[in-house]
C-alpha positions in Angstrom: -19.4 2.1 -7.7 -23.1 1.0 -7.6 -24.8 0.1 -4.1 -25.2 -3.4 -5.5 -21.1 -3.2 -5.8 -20.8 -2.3 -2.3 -23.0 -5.5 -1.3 -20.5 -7.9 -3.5 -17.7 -6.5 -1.4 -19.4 -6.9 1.9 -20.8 -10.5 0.8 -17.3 -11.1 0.0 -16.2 -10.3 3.4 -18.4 -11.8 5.5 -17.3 -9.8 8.5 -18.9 -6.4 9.6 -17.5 -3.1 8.0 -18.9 0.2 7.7 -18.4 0.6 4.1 -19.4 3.7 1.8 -18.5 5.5 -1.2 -18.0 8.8 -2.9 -17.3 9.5 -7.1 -14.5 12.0 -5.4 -12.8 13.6 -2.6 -9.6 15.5 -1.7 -7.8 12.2 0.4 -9.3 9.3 1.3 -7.1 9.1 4.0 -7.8 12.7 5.3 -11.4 12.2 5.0 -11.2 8.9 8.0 -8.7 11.0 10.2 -11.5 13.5 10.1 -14.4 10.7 10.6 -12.3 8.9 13.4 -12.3 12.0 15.7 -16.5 12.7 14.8 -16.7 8.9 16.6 -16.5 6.7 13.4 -15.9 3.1 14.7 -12.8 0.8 13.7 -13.3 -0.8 10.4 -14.7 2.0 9.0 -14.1 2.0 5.0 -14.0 4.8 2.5 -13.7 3.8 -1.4 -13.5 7.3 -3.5 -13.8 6.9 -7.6 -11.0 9.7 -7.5 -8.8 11.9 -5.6 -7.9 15.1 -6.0 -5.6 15.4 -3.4 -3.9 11.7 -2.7 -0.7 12.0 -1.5 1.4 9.1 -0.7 5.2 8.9 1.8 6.7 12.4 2.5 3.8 14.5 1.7 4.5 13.1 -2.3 1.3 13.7 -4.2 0.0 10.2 -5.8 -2.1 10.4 -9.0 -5.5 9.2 -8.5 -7.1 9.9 -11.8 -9.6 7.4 -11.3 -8.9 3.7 -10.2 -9.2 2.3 -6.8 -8.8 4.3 -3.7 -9.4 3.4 -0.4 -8.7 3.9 3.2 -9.5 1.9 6.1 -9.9 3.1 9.5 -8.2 0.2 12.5 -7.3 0.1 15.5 -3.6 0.0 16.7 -2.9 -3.6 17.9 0.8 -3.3 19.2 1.9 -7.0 17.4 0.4 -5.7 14.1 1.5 -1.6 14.2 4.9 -2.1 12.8 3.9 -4.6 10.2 0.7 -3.2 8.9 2.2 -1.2 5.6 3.9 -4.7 5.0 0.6 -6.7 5.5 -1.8 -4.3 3.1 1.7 -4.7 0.5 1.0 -8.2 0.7 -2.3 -8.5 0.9 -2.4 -6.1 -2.2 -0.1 -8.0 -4.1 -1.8 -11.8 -3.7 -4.9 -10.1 -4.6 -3.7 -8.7 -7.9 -2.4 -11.9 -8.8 -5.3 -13.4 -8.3 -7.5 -11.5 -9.9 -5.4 -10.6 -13.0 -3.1 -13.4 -12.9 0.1 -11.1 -13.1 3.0 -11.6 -11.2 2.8 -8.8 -8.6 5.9 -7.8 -6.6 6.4 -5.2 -3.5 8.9 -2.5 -3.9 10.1 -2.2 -0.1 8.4 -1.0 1.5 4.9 -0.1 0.4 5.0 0.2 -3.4 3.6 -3.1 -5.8 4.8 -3.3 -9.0 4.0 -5.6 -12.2 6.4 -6.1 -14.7 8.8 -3.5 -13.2 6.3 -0.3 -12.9 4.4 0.6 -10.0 0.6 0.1 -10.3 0.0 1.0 -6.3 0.8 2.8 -3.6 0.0 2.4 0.3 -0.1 5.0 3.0 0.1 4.5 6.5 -1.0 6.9 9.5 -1.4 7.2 12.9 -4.0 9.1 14.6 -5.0 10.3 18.6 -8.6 10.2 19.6 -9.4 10.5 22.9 -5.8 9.4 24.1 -5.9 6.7 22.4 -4.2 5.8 19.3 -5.6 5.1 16.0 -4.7 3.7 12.2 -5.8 4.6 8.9 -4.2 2.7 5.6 -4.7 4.2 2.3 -4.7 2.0 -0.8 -4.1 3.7 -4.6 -3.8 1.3 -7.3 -4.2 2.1 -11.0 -6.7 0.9 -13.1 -8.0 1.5 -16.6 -5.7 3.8 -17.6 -3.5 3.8 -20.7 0.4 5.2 -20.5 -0.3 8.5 -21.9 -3.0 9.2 -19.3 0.0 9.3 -16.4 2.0 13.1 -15.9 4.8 12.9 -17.9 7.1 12.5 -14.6 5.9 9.4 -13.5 4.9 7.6 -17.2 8.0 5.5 -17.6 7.8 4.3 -13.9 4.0 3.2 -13.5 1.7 1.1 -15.2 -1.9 0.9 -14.8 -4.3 -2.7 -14.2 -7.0 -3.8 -16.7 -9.6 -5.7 -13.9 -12.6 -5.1 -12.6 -12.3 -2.8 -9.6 -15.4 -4.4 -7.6 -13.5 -8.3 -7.6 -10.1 -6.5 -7.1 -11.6 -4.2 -4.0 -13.1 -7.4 -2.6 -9.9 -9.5 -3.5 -7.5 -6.7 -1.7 -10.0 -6.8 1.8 -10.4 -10.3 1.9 -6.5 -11.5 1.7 -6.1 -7.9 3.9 -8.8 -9.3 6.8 -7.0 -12.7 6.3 -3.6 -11.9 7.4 -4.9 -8.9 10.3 -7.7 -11.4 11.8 -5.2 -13.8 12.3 -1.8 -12.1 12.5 1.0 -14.2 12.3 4.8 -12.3 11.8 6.5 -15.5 10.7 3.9 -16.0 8.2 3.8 -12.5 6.9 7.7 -12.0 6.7 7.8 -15.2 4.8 5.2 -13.7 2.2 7.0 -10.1 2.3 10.4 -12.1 1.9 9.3 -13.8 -1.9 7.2 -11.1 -3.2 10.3 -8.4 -2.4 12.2 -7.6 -5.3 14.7 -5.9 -3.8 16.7 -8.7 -2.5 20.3 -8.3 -4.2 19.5 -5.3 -6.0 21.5 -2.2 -6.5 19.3 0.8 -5.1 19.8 4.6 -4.5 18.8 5.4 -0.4 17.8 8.8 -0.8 17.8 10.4 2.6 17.9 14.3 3.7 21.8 14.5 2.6 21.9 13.1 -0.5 22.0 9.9 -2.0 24.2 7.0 -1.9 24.6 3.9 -3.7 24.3 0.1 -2.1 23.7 -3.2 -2.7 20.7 -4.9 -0.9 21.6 -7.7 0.9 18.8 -8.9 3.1 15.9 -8.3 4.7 15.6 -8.1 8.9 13.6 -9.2 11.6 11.4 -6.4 11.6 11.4 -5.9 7.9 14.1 -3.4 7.1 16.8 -3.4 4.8 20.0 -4.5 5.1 22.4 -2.6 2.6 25.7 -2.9 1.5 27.4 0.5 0.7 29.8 0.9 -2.1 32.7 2.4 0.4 31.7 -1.1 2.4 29.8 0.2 5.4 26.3 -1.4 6.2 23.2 0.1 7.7 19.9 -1.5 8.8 17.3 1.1 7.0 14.0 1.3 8.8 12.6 4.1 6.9 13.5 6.6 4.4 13.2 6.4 0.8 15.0 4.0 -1.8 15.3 4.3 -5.3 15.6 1.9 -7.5 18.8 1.8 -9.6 17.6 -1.6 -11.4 14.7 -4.1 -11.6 14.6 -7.7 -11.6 
C-alpha cells in the first residue's frame, strides 16, 4: 500500500489510529504482541502486504501469499472480550458484502466464507502488559489470487476476493469501529445469528479424541453451539474446532 492508501483508510475512519504498513513480516499478530509490551498504545494497527508466518486457531498455519493482513492492537473491555472474534466475523462479513456485493457468510466461529469456501480467517489473543490485560485481532482475507495459487491442501476449501484491498481495509475498520464504539450484544448476536451458516447443518466437532458427528441446532446466549449428537446426547460447544460435513 501507498502512504496516500493509508490516508484513505484513516479519512475513512475518522477516528484516531496509529496506522502503518510493511510489504512483509513473519505475523502480523506477533509483530503488535511485541509492539504492545515496547508501550504501543491501543488502536495500534499493522497492515502487512504478506506473511510468512500467519498462523490462524491451534497454532494452524494460514496462507498469506499476498492479500490483506492485518492486526489490531485493543484494549480488553470485559462486555466486548468474549464477543470480539464474533464482532471482527461480522464486521468482516458486512464489509465484503459491501464492497463486492457477494453474499458473505461466517463459519462459526471465526471463518467467512462466499459461496461455500473460506476467503478469511480471524485470530484472536490475549496479551499481559504491565498487569494488565491486552487484545490483538488478526484479520487474513484472500485477495487476487486464482485457485491454483492456493497449496494443494486447502484449494478445494478456499476462494480468493477480486476488490480493491484499500476500500475493503477501510470497509472491514469502519463496520469493525461501528459495532466496538458502540457495543451492543443483542445487536451483534442478531447479526452473528443471520450471517451463520451453521444453523441446522450436519458438522464434524473435532476435539483432542477424535471426532464425532452432530447436527447443529442452535446458537446460545454467549454464541456457542448447540449440537445434537447422532447417539442423542447434546453439548453446548464453546470452543474447539468444527468441521464442516456440508454447506448451505
Amino acid at each position: 500500500m501507498k502512504e496516500s492508501d493509508l490516508q484513505k483508510i484513516l479519512s475513512a475512519l475518522n477516528r484516531p489510529l496509529a496506522l502503518s504498513y510493511v510489504k512483509e513480516t513473519a505475523s502480523t499478530n506477533d509483530d503488535l504482541k511485541a509492539a504492545a509490551k515496547r508501550g504501543a498504545p491501543d488502536f495500534t494497527l499493522l497492515i502487512a502486504g504478506k506473511q510468512s508466518k500467519g498462523r490462524g486457531r491451534e497454532g494452524r498455519s494460514f496462507f498469506s501469499e499476498g492479500g490483506l493482513y492485518m492486526s489490531l492492537l485493543l484494549p480488553a473491555l470485559p462486555e466486548v472480550c468474549p464477543f470480539l472474534t464474533h464482532l471482527t466475523a461480522v464486521a468482516v462479513a458486512c464489509a465484503i458484502q459491501e464492497v463486492t456485493g457477494a453474499d458473505a457468510r461466517i463459519k462459526w466461529v471465526n471463518d467467512v466464507y462466499v459461496n461455500g469456501k473460506k476467503v478469511c480467517g480471524i485470530l484472536t489473543e490475549n496479551i499481559g502488559v504491565n498487569n494488565a490485560r491486552r487484545l490483538v485481532v488478526g484479520i487474513g482475507v484472500n485477495i487476487g489470487k486464482e485457485q491454483k495459487d492456493f497449496p494443494p491442501e486447502i484449494r478445494e476449501t478456499a476462494a480468493s476476493l477480486s476488490c480493491d484491498k484499500t476500500s475493503l481495509t477501510a470497509a472491514i475498520l469502519k463496520e469493525f469501529f461501528m459495532r466496538f464504539d458502540a457495543f451492543s450484544p443483542a445487536l451483534l448476536k442478531q447479526e452473528y445469528r443471520e450471517r451463520c451458516f451453521l444453523l441446522g447443518k450436519k458438522v464434524l466437532v473435532i476435539k483432542n479424541d477424535g471426532g464425532r458427528e452432530a447436527t447443529v441446532l442452535d446458537l446460545t446466549d454467549d454464541l456457542g453451539l448447540d449440537v445434537l449428537y447422532d447417539d442423542g446426547k447434546r453439548e453446548h460447544l464453546i470452543s474447539g474446532e468444527v468441521s464442516l460435513r456440508s454447506i448451505f
